[in-house]
N, C-alpha and C positions, 0 to 999 in steps of 0.2 A: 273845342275850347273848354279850359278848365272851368269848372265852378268854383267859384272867390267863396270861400268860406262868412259865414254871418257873425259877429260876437258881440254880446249885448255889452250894454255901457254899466251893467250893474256888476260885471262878470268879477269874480276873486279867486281869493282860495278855496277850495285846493284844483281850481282847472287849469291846467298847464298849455301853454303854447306848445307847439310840435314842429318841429321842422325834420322828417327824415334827410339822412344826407346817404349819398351812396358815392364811392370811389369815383374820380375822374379823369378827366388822360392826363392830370397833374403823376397819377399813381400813389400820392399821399397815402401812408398808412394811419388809415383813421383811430389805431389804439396808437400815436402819439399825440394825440390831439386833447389838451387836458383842458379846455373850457371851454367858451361860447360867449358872444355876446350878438345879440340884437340890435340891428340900425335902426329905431324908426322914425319913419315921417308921417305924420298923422295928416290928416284930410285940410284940416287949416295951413300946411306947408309948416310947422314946427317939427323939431325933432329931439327925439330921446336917446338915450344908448340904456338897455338891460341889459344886465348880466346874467346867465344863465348858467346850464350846466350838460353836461356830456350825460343820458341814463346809464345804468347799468345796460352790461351785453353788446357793448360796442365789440367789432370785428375790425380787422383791416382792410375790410371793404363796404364797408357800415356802419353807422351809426347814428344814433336821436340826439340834437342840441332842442334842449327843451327850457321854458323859464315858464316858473311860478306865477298867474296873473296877482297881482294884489289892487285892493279895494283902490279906485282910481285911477286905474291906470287906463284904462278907453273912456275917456268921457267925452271926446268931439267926434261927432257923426259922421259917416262918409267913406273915402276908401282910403287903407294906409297902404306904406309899403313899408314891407322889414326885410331887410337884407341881414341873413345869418353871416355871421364873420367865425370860423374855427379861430382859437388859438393852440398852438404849435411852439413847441421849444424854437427860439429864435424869432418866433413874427407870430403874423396870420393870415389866415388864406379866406378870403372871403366866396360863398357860393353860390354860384350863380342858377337858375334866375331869382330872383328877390320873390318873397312871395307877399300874396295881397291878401287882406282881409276886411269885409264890409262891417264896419261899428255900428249898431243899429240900437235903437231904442228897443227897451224889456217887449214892448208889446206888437214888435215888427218880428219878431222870430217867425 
């Protein structure tokens, strides 16, 4: 079982969310994929959409959709989930599985 990453509620810039993505039996070539955006549901069952961005050194069988935390953006404790979505000329492909991360107060680290 994977380990759920911890992220405090004070967290900002400049710590970046990460999602690596790697090629799937879609065969999507990951250098057409020109953004990223973030589904999230936060531990109270609200949700957000961030926008993020594609890093440098994407391949067509790899790549990091990554987004900027800014000052408030965790602040309800508990477990979320973010569903990475690519964007793609024409639509978007979202990637499966969603990943989780535990919001935890400064002094649960």
């Amino acid at each position: 079982m994977a380990t759920i990453p911890t992220v405090p509620t004070n967290i900002g810039p400049p710590v970046y969310l990460q999602s690596p993505i790697v090629q799937g039996a879609s065969g999507l070539d990951l250098t057409t994929v020109n953004g990223c955006q973030f589904l999230v549901e936060r531990a109270d069952g609200t949700t957000t959409t961030w926008t993020g961005s594609i890093a440098t050194g994407a391949t067509s069988v790899a790549c990091t959709a990554q987004y900027p935390f800014q000052a408030g953006d965790v602040a309800v404790l508990g477990l979320w989930t973010i569903q990475t979505v690519l964007l793609v000329p024409g639509g978007s492909v979202p990637c499966e599985p969603p990943m989780k991360i535990r919001v935890v107060t400064p002094y649960q680290q």
